[in-house]
C-alpha positions as CSV (number, residue, x, y, z in Angstrom):
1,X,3.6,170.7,36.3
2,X,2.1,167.7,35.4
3,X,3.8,165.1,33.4
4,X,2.6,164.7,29.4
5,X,1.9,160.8,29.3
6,X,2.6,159.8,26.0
7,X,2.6,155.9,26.7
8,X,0.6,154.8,23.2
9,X,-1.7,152.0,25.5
10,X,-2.6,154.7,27.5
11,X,-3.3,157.4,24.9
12,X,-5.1,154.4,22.8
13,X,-7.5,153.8,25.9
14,X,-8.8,157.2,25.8
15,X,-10.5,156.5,22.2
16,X,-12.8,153.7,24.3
17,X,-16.5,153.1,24.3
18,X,-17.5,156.6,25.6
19,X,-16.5,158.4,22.3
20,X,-18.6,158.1,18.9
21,X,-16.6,160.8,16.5
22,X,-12.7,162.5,16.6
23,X,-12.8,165.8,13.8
24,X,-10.8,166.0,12.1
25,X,-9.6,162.3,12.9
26,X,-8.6,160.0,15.1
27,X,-5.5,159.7,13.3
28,X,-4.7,163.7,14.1
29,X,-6.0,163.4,17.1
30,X,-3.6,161.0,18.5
31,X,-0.9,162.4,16.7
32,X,-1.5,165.4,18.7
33,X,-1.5,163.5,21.9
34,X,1.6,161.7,21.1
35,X,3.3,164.6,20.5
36,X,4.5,165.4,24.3
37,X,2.6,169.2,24.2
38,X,0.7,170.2,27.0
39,X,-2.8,170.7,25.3
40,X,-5.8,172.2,26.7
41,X,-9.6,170.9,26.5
42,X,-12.4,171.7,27.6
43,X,-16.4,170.9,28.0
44,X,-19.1,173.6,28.1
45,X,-22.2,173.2,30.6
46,X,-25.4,175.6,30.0
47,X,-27.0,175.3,33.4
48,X,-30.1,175.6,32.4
49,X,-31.3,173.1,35.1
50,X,-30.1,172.6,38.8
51,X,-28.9,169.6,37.7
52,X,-25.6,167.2,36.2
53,X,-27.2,164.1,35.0
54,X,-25.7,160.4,34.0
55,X,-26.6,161.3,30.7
56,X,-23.6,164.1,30.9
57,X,-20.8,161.8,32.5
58,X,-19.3,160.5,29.5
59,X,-17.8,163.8,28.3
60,X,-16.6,164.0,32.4
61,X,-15.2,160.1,32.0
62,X,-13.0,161.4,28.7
63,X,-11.7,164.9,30.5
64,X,-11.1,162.1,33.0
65,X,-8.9,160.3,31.0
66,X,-7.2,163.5,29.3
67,X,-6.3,164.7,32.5
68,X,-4.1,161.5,33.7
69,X,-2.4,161.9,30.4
70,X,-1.2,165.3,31.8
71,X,-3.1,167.9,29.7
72,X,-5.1,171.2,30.8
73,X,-8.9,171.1,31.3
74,X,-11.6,173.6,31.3
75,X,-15.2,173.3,32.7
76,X,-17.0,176.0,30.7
77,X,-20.4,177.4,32.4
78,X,-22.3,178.8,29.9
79,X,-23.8,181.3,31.9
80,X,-24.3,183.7,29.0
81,X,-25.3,181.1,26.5
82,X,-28.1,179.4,28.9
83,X,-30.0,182.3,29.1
84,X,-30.9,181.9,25.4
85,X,-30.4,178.3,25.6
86,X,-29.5,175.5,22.9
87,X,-31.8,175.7,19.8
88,X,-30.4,171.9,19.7
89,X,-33.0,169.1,19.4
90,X,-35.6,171.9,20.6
91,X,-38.7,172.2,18.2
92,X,-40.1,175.4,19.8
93,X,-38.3,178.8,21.3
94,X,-37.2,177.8,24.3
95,X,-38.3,180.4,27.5
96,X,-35.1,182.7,28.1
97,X,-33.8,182.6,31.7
98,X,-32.9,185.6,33.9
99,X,-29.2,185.7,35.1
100,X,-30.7,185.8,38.6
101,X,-32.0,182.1,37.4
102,X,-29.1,180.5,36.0
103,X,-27.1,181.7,39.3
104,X,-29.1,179.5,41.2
105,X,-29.3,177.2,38.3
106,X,-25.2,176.5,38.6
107,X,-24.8,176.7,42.4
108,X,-23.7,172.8,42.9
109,X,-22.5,172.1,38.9
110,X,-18.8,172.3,40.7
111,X,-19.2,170.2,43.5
112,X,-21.3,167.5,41.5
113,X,-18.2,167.3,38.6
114,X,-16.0,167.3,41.3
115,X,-17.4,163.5,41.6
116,X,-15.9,162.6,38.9
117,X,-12.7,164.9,38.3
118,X,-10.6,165.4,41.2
119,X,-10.6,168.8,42.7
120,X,-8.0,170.8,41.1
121,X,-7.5,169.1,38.4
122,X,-9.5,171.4,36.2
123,X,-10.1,175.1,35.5
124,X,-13.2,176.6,35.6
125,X,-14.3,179.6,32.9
126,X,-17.9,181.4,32.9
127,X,-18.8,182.5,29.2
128,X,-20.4,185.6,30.7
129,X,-16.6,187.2,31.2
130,X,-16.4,187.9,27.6
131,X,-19.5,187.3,25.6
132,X,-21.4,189.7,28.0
133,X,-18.4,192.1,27.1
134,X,-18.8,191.9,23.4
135,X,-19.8,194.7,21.3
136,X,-22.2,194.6,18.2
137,X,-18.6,195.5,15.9
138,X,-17.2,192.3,17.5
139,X,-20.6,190.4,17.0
140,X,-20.8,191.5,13.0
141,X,-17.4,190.6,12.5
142,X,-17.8,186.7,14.1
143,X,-20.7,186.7,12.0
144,X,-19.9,187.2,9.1
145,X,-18.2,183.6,9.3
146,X,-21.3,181.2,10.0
147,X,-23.8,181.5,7.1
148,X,-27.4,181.2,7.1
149,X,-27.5,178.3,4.8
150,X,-25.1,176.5,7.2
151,X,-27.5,177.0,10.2
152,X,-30.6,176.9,8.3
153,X,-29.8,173.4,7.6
154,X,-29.8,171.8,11.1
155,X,-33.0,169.5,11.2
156,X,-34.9,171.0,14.0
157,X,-35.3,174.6,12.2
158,X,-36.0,172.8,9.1
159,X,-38.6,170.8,11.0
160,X,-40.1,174.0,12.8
161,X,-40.5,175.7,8.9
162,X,-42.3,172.8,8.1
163,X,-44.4,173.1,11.0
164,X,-44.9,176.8,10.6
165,X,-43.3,177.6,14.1
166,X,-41.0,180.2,15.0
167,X,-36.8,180.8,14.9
168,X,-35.7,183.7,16.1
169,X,-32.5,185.5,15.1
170,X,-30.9,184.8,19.0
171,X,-31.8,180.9,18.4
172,X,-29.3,181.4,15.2
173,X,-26.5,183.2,17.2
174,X,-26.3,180.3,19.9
175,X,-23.9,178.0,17.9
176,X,-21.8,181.2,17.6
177,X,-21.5,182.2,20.8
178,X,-21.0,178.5,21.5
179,X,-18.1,178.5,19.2
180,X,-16.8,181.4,20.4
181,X,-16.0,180.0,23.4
182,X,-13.1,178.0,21.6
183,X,-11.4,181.2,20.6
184,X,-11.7,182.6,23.9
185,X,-10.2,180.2,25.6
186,X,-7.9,179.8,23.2
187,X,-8.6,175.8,22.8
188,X,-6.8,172.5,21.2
189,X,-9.6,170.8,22.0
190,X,-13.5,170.6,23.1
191,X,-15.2,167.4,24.3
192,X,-18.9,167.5,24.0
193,X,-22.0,165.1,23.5
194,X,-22.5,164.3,19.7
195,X,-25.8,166.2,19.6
196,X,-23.2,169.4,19.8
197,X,-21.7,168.2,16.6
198,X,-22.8,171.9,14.8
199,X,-22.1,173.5,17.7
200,X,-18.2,172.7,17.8
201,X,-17.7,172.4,14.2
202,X,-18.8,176.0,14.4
203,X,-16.1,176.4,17.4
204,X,-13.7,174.7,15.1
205,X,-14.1,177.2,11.8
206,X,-13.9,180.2,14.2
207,X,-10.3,178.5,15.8
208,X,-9.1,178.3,12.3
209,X,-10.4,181.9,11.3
210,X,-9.0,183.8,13.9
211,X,-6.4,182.0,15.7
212,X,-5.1,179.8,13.0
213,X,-4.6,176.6,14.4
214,X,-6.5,173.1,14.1
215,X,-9.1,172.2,17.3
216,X,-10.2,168.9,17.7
217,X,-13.7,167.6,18.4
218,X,-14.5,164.9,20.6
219,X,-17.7,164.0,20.3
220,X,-18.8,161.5,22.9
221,X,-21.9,158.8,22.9
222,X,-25.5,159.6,23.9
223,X,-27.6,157.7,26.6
224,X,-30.4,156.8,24.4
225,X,-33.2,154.0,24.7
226,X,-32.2,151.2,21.6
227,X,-35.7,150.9,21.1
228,X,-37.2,154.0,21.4
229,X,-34.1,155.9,19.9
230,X,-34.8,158.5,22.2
231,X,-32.5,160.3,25.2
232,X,-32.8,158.2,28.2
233,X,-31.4,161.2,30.8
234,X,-32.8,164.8,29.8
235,X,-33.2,167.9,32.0
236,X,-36.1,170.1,29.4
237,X,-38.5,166.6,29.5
238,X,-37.6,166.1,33.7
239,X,-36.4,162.2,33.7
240,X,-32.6,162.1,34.4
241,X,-30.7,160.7,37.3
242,X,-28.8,163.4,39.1
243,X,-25.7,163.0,40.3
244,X,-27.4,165.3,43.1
245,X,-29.9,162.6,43.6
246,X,-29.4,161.0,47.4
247,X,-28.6,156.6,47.5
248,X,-32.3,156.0,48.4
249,X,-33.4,158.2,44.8
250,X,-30.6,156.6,42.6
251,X,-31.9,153.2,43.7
252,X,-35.5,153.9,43.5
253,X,-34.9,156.1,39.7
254,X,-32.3,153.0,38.2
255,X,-34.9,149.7,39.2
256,X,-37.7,152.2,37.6
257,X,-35.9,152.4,34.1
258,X,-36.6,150.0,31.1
259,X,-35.0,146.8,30.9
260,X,-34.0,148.1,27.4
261,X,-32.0,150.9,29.4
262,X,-29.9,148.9,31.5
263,X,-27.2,148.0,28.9
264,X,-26.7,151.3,27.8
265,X,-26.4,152.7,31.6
266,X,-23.6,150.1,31.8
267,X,-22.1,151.3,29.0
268,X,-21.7,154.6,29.1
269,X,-23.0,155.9,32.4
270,X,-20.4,153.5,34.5
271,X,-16.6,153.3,34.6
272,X,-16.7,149.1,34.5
273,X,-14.5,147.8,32.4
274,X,-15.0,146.6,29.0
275,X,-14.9,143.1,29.8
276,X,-17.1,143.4,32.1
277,X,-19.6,145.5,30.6
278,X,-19.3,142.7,27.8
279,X,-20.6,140.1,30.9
280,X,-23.5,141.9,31.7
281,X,-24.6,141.8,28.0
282,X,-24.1,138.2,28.0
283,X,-26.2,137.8,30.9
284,X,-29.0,139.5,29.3
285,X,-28.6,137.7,26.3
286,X,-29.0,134.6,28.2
287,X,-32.5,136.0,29.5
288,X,-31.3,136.6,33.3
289,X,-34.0,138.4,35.5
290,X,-33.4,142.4,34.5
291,X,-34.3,143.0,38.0
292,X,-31.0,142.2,39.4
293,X,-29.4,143.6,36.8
294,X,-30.3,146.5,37.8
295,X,-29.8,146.1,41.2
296,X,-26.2,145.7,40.4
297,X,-26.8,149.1,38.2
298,X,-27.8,150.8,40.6
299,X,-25.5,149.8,43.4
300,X,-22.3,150.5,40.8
301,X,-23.9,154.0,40.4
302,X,-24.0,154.7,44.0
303,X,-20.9,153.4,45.2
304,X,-19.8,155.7,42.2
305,X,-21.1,159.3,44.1
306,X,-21.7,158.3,47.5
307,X,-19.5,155.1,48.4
308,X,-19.9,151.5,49.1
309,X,-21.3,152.1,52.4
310,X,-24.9,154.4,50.9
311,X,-24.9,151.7,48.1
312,X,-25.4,148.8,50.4
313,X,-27.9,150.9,52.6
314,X,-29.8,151.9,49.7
315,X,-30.3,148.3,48.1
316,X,-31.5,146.5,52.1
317,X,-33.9,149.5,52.2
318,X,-35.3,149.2,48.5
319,X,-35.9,145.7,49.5
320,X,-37.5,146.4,52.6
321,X,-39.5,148.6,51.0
322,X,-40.4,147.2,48.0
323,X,-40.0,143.3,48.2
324,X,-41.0,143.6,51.9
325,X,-44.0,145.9,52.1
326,X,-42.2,148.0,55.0
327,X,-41.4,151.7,55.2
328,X,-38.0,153.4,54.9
329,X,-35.7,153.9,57.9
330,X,-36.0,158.0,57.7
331,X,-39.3,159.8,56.5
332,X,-39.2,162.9,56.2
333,X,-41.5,164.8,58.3
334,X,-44.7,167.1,56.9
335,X,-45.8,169.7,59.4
336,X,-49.4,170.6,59.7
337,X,-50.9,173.3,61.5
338,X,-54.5,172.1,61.7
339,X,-56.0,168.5,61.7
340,X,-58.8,169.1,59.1
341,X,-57.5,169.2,55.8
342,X,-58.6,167.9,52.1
343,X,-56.8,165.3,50.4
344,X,-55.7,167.5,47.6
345,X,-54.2,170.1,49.9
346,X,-52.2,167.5,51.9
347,X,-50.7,166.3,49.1
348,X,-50.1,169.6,47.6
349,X,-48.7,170.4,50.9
350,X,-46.3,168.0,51.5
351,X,-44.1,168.6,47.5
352,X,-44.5,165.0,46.6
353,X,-46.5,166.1,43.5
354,X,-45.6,169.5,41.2
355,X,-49.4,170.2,40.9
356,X,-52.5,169.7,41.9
357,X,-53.3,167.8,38.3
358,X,-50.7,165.4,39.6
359,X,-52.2,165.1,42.4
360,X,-55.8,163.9,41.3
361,X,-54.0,161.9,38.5
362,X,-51.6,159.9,40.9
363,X,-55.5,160.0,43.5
364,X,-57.6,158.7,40.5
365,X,-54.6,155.9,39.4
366,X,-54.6,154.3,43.1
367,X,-51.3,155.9,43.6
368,X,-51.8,157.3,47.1
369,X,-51.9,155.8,50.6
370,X,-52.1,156.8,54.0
371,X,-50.8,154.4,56.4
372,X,-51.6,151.6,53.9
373,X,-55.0,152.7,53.0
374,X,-55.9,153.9,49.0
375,X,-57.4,156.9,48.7
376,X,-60.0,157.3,46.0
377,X,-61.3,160.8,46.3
378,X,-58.8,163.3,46.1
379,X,-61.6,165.7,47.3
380,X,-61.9,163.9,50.3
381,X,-61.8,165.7,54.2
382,X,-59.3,164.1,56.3
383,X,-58.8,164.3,60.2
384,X,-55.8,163.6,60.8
385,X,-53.9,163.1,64.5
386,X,-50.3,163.0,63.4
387,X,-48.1,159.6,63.4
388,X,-50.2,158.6,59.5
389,X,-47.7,158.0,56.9
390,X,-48.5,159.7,53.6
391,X,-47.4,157.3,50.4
392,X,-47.0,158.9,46.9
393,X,-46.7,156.6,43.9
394,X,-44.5,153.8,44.7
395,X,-41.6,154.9,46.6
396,X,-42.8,158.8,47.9
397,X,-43.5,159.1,51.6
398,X,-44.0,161.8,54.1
399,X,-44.6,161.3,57.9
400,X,-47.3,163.5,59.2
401,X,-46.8,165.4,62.2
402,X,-50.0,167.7,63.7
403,X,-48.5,171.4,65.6
């Protein structure tokens, strides 16, 4: 059994830069932690996508901390919950999944926390095992404690009556299955971005309804663009970098960002220390290039998931391939069965565009080469002998190879 740290420099560090709000305050929060109990936390993940993004690592970075103090942690999949999926920020209904879908969705969410929290260190729960379970008695009962003014309130379904688009009754019972989840597992604690704000205060009422004791909220700090005010990493809009994503597409995805991105990324995306996050700001204060800031981003980030070693490789062959004009070590291959083909159905072919609209978009921008050649028509007949490098946009290649 693990030791409860109750060191106060220690327990003080855990209130850093990654958290925002402590409900019902910092003040009980770290009387709690002081008190040498064995508490148990835990953070909820809807996948909804295939994906864990930086945009999700500062909630891991707190269980992080919680769990060198000594305390219990749960990794909630919300396999029920992301078949409806969270109302949250959303201003239309968004499309249910199938269960068959979210299995697929959550095949590597272990293995890409584990990048963060050490296996074994943490539980893992699936919603499913008791809200699939539940009965419309149990249902009626739980609802009877959220009210419709309290739910009716949150900004995006008044925006959407505004707008004269629809909420549907499931949309309303998200935050309570949500919440739910607290009682089930029977929490002291849930750690979650602060967008989830409702969605754990709900959590909270039920814990004090029906198990009478206090849960504390952790709400942690979002990845969002200072000047835009908008989410720098999000799965629904498709512009996130994975913690899934190989060296040579967490190089290529962290130079591509704004520079107004980079201190934030620091900040909350990276384990650096404060005083040296505090350096980098100073740098950019003093107008240094952004470009090797975020070289050093995005080297930090690899090293982070996939070592010292990929993060080196990565940055020599984002120069070579970008300050030099070569070509990446490895391209992957694209197999052809014929030599006759039209522009649009190679590149439809070889999955470096989601659709053929891409496709004559990125064709009509300049953004497509083969073997250093523009293509301008993406009607175009080719004839192709195998060996020609197909280039996508500006760091998207595929080596063709004729049958």
């Amino acid at each position: 059994m693990a030791k409860i740290i109750t060191d106060e420099k220690k327990v003080e560090e855990l209130f850093g830069r990654y958290i925002q709000i402590l409900f019902p305050s910092k003040e009980k929060a770290r009387e709690l932690l002081m008190s040498g109990k064995k508490l148990s936390f835990y953070h909820g993940v809807d996948p909804t996508g295939p994906d864990i993004h930086l945009g999700h690592t500062t909630n891991y970075f707190v269980l992080k901390k919680l769990i060198e103090l000594g305390h219990k942690i749960f990794l909630l999949i919300g396999d029920f919950t992301a078949q409806t999926g969270d109302p949250t920020d959303k201003d239309s209904t968004r499309k249910p999944l199938t269960e068959k879908e979210v299995e697929e969705n959550m095949k590597n969410y272990i293995n890409q926390v584990q990048k963060i929290l050490p296996k074994g260190s943490f539980e893992v729960k699936y919603n499913s095992s008791w809200l699939k379970k539940m009965n419309l008695g149990e249902l009626r009962k739980l609802a009877r404690l959220v009210t419709v003014q309290q739910t009716i309130s949150r900004e995006m379904f008044q925006k959407r009556i505004e707008e004269g688009k629809q909420i549907t009754i499931e949309e309303f019972l998200y935050p309570l299955m949500q919440g739910y989840d607290s009682v089930a597992l029977k929490i002291d604690g849930e750690v979650g971005g602060n967008d989830q704000l409702f969605n754990m205060m709900v959590g909270r009422d039920l814990v004090k309804s029906l198990l009478n004791k206090e849960k504390v909220v952790i709400t942690t700090r979002l990845l969002e663009d200072p000047e835009t005010g908008k989410k720098i990493m999000s799965k629904s809009e498709g512009h996130y970098i994975s913690l899934n994503d190989s060296p040579k597409e967490m190089f290529g995805k962290t130079m591509a960002i704004s520079d107004s991105m980079i201190l934030p990324l620091f900040n909350y995306a990276t384990e650096l220390s404060d005083s040296a996050v505090g350096g980098i700001k100073k740098r950019l204060d003093a107008g240094e290039n952004p470009k090797l800031l975020k070289e050093e981003l995005a080297f930090e980030l690899i090293r982070m998931y996939h070592g010292e070693k990929e993060a080196q490789k990565a940055k020599e062959e984002f120069e070579k391939v970008f300050s030099e004009g070569g070509l990446p070590q490895d391209i992957e291959e694209l197999v052809l069965d014929s030599t006759n083909i039209t522009l649009l159905d190679l590149l439809e072919k070889s999955g470096l565009v989601s659709s053929k609209s891409e496709a004559k978009r990125l064709v009509q921008e300049g953004g497509v080469q083969i073997d250093g050649v523009k293509k301008e028509n993406w009607n175009q007949s080719l004839i192709l002998e195998g060996g020609e490098v197909l280039k996508v946009g500006p760091r998207r290649f595929k080596k063709i190879v004729v049958r």
